[in-house]
C-alpha positions as CSV (number, residue, x, y, z in Angstrom):
1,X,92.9,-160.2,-22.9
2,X,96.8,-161.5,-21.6
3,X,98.8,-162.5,-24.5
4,X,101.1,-163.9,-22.2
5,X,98.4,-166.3,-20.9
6,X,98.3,-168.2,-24.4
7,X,101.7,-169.8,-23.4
8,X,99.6,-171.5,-20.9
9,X,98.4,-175.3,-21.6
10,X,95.3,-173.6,-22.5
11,X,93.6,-176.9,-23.4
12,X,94.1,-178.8,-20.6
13,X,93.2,-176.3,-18.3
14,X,90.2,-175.7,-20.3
15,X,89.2,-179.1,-20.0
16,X,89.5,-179.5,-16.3
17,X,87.9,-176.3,-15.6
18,X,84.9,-177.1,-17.5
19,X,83.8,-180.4,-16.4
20,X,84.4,-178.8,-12.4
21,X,82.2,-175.8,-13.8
22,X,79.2,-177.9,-14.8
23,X,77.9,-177.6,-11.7
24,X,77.6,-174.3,-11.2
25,X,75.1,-173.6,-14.1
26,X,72.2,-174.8,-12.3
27,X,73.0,-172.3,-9.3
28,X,70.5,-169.6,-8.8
29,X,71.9,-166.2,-10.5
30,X,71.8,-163.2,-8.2
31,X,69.5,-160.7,-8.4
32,X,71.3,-158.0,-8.6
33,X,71.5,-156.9,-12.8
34,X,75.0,-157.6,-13.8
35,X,77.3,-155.3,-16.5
36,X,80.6,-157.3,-17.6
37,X,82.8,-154.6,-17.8
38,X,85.5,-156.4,-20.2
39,X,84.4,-158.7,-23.2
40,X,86.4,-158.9,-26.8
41,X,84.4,-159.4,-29.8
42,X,85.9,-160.4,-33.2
43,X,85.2,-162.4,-36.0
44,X,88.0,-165.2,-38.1
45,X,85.3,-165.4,-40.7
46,X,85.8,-161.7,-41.9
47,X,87.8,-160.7,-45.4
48,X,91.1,-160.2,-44.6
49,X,91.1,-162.2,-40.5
50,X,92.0,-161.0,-37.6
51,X,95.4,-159.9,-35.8
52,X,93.9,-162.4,-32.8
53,X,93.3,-164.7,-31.8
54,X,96.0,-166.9,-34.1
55,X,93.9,-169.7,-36.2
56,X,96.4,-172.2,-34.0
57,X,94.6,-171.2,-30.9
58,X,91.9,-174.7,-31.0
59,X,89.6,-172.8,-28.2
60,X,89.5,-168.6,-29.2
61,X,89.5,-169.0,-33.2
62,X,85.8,-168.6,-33.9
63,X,83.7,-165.9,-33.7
64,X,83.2,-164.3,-30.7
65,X,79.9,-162.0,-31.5
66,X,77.1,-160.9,-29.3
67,X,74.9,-163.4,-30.0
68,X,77.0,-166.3,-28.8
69,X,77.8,-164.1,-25.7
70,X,73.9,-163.8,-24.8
71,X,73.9,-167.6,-25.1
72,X,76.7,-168.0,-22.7
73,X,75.5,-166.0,-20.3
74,X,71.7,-166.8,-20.1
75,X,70.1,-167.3,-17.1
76,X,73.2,-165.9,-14.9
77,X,71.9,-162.5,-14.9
78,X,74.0,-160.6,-17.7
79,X,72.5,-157.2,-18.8
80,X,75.0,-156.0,-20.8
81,X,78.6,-155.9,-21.4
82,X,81.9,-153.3,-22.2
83,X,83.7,-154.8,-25.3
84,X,87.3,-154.0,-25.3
85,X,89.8,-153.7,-28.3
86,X,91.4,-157.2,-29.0
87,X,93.0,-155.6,-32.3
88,X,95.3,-152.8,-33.3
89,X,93.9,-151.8,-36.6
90,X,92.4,-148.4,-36.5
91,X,89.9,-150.1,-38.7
92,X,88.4,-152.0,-36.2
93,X,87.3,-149.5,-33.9
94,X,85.1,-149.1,-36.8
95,X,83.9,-152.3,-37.2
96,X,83.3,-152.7,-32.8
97,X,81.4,-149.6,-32.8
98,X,78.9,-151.0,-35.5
99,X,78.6,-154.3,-34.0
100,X,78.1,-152.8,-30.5
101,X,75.2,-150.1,-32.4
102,X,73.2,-153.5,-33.9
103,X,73.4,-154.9,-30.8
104,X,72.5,-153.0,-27.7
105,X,73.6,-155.5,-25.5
106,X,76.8,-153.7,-25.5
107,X,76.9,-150.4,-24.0
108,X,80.3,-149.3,-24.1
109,X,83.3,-150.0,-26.7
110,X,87.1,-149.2,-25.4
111,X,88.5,-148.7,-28.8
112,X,92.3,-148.8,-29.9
113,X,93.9,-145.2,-31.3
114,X,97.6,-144.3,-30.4
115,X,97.8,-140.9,-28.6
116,X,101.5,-140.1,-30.4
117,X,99.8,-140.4,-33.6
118,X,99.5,-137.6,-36.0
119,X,95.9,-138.9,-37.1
120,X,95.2,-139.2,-33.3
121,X,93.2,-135.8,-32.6
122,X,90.7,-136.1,-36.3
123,X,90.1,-140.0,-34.9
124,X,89.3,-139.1,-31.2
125,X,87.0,-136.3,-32.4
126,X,85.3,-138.3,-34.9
127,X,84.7,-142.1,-32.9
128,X,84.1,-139.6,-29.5
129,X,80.5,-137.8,-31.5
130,X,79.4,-142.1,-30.6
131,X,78.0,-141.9,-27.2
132,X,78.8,-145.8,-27.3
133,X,82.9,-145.2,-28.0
134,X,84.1,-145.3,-24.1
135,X,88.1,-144.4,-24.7
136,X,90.9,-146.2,-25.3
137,X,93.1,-148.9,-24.3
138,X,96.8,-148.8,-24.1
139,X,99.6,-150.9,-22.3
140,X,101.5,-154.1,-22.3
141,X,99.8,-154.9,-26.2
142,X,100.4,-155.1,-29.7
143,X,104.3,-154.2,-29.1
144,X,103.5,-150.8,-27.2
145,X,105.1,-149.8,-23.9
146,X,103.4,-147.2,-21.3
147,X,106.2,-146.4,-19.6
148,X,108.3,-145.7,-23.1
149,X,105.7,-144.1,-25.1
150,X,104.5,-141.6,-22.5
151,X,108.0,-139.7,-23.8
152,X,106.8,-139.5,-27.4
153,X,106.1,-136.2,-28.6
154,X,102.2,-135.6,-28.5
155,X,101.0,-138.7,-26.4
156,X,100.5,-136.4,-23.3
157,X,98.8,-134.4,-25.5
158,X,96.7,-137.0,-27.2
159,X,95.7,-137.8,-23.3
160,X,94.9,-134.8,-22.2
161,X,92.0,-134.3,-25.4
162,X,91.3,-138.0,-24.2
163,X,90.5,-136.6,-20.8
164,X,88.8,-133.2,-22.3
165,X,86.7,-135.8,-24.0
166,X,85.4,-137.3,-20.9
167,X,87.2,-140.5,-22.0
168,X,88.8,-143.5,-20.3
169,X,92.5,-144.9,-20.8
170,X,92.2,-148.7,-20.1
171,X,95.4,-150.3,-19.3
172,X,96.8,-153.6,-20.9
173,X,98.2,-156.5,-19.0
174,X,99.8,-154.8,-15.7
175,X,103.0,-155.6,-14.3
176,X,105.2,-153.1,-12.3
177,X,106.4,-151.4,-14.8
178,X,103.0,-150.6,-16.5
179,X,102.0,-150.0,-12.6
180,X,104.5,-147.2,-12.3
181,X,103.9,-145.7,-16.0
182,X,100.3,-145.2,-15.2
183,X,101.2,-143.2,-12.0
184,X,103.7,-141.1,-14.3
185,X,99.9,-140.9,-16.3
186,X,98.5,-139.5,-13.1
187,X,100.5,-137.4,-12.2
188,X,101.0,-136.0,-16.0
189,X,97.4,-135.9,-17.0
190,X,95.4,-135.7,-13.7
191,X,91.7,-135.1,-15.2
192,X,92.1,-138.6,-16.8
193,X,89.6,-141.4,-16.0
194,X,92.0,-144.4,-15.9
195,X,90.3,-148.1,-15.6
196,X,93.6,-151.2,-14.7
197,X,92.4,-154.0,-15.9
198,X,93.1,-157.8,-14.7
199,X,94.5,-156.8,-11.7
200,X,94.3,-159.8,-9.5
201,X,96.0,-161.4,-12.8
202,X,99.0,-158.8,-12.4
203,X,102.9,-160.0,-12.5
204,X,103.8,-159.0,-9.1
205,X,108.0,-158.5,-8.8
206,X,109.3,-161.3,-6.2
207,X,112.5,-159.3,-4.8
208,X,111.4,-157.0,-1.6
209,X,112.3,-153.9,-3.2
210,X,110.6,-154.6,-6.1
211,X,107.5,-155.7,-4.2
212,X,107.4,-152.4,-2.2
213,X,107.9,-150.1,-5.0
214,X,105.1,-152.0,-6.4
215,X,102.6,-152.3,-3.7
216,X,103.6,-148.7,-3.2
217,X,102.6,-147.5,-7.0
218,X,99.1,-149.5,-6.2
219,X,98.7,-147.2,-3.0
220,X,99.2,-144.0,-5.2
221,X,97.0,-145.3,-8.2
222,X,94.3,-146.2,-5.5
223,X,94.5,-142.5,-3.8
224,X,92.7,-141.1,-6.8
225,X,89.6,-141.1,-7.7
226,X,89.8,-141.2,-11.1
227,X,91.7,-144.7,-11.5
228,X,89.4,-147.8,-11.3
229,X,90.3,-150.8,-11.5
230,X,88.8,-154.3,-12.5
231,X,89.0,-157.8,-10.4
232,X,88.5,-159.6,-13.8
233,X,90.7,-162.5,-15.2
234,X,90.5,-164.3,-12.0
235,X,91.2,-167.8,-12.4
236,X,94.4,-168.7,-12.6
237,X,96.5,-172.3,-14.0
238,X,98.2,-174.2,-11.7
239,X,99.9,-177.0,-12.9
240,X,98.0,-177.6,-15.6
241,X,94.9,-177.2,-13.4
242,X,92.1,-174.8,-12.5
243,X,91.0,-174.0,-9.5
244,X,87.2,-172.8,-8.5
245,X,87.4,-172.4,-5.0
246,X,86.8,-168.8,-3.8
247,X,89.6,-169.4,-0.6
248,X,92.5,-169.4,-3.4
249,X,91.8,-166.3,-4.6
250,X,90.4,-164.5,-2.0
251,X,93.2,-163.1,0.1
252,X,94.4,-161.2,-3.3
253,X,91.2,-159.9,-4.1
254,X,91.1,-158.5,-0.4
255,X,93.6,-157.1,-0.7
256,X,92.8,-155.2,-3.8
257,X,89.0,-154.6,-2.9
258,X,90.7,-152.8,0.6
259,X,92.9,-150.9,-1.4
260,X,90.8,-149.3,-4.0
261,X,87.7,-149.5,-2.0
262,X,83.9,-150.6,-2.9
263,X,83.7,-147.6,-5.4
264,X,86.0,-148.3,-7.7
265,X,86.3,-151.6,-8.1
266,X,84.5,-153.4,-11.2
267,X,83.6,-156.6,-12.9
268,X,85.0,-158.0,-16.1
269,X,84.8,-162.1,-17.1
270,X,87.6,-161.6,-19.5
271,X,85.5,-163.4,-22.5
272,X,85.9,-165.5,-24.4
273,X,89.8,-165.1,-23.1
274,X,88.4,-166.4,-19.8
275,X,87.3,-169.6,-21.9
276,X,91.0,-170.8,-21.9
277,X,90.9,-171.5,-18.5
278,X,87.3,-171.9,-17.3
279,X,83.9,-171.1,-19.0
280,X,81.8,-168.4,-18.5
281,X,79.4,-169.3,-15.6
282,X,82.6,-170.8,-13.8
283,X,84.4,-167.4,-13.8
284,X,81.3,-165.7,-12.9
285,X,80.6,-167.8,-10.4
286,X,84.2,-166.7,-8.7
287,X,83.5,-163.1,-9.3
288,X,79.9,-163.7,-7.3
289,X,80.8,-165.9,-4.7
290,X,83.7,-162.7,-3.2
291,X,81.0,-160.3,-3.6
292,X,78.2,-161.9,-2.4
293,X,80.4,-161.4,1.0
294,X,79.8,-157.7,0.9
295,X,76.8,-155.8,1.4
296,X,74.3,-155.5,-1.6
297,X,75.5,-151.9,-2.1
298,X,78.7,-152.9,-2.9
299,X,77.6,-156.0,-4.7
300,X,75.6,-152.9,-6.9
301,X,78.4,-151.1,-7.2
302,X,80.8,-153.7,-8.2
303,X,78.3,-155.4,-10.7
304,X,77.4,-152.3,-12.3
305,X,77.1,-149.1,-10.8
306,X,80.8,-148.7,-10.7
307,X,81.2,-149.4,-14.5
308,X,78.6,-146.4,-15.0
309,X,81.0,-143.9,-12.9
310,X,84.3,-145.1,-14.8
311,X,83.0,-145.2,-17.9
312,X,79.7,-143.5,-18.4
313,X,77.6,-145.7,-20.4
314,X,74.0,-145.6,-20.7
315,X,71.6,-148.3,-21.0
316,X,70.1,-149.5,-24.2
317,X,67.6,-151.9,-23.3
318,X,64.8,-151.5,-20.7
319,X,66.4,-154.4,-18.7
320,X,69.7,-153.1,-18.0
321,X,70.5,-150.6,-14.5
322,X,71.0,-147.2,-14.8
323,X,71.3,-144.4,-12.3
């Protein structure tokens, strides 16, 4: 999810995108089993709302459960999905994790906690005894800063019983900055499993020197091999338009999948955030048409095996891949 990206004109993209994207339902699926790495579930209808989506927001204010997720992606070859925090009540890691346990479609929750906080340690222990609670998320959301907050007394700490735990730290949004602060992570915490997501949506600094230091922070990040990162949030607005052709995105997604390499490079659709710009067999459609260039190993590893390695989920359901 990009907060930034509600700025967009989310409804006339929306619109365009989705009569373009008509199309491609009819498209024969892969047959390769597919994991999306990066959904957000939430539901307006609850006592009390929700801190997002905003009730102004015409496309994302409804519920967003796994029922209506299984209905967008029938017939495309969608096993099971990751659902990420969208909210920054401790609460709600609570209410994902019992939505994801009645519904086994999900096999993996990235909750919220913040590793500063006194609570954080009794929280961590307590969500981490759910084999379905994946880690956390933490960046350029809900007013929190990487680079800033690493300094707080007891967040390297709270990351290091995050890594002891076998548990991811999802990024939020990258830019630069939250580029560099997750190579401070690194370096700080190296046992940590750390998944960047949106990548190919990243704000990339225009000035040379900021460019290099960037490109630079990506090469360090992609050294490891405990960062992964996702080529989700693909499509992108361009004045007031979407486009679906594969040959505008491709030469970024090249050079991230050369970067990081087949093994650590993973799906996510973005959903339903993805539905401001395109729907869901549109931005899948992306994601497949780049990989379907590769060999059907790293079409495996991208769809699903690599999700398995970063975030060690099991399957649920007969019809979902495991190792």
């Amino acid at each position: 999810m990009t907060l930034r990206r509600r700025d967009l004109l989310k409804a006339g993209a929306f619109s365009i995108a989705a009569a373009l994207s008509q199309k491609l339902h009819a498209q024969t699926p892969s047959s390769i089993p597919v994991i999306d790495a990066h959904i957000h579930l939430f539901d307006p209808t609850r006592p009390g709302g929700i801190p997002w989506p905003e009730k102004s927001d015409a496309i994302l204010y409804k519920p967003a459960l796994p029922d209506r997720f299984k209905h967008v992606t029938e017939g495309l070859g969608i096993r099971g999905a990751i659902a990420i925090e969208c909210s920054p009540l401790e609460s709600d890691n609570d209410w994902l994790l019992n939505i994801a346990e009645k519904n086994p479609v999900i096999v993996g929750v990235i909750g919220d906690l913040v590793p500063s906080s006194p609570s954080f340690g009794k929280s961590l222990d307590r969500l981490s005894k759910n084999q379905i609670f994946r880690g956390i998320r933490y960046g350029n959301l809900w007013n929190r800063n990487l680079s800033t907050d690493l300094d707080k007394p007891g967040f390297i700490d709270g990351l290091k019983a995050l890594a002891a735990a076998k548990l991811v730290l999802e990024s939020a949004n990258p830019d630069a900055e939250l580029i560099a602060a997750l190579v401070r992570t690194h370096d700080r915490v190296p046992d940590l499993q750390i998944v960047v997501d949106h990548l190919p949506h990243a704000v990339i600094p225009t000035d040379a020197p900021g460019k290099m230091e960037y490109q630079k922070n990506l090469e360090r990040l992609a050294a490891s091999p405990k960062v992964f990162i996702k080529l989700s949030e693909i499509p992108i607005s361009v004045d007031g338009k979407v486009p679906l052709a594969l040959d505008v995105y491709q030469p970024r997604l090249d050079d991230l999948w050369n970067l990081f390499g087949e093994d650590r490079v993973i799906f996510g659709s973005d959903w339903p955030n993805s539905d401001t710009l395109a729907d869901y067999a549109a931005t899948f459609h992306l994601a497949q048409s780049y990989i379907a260039t590769k060999s059907k190993s790293a079409q495996e590893k991208y769809l699903w095996r690599n999700s398995i390695a970063a975030y060690g989920w099991r399957p649920r359901l007969p019809d979902q891949p495991g190792l």
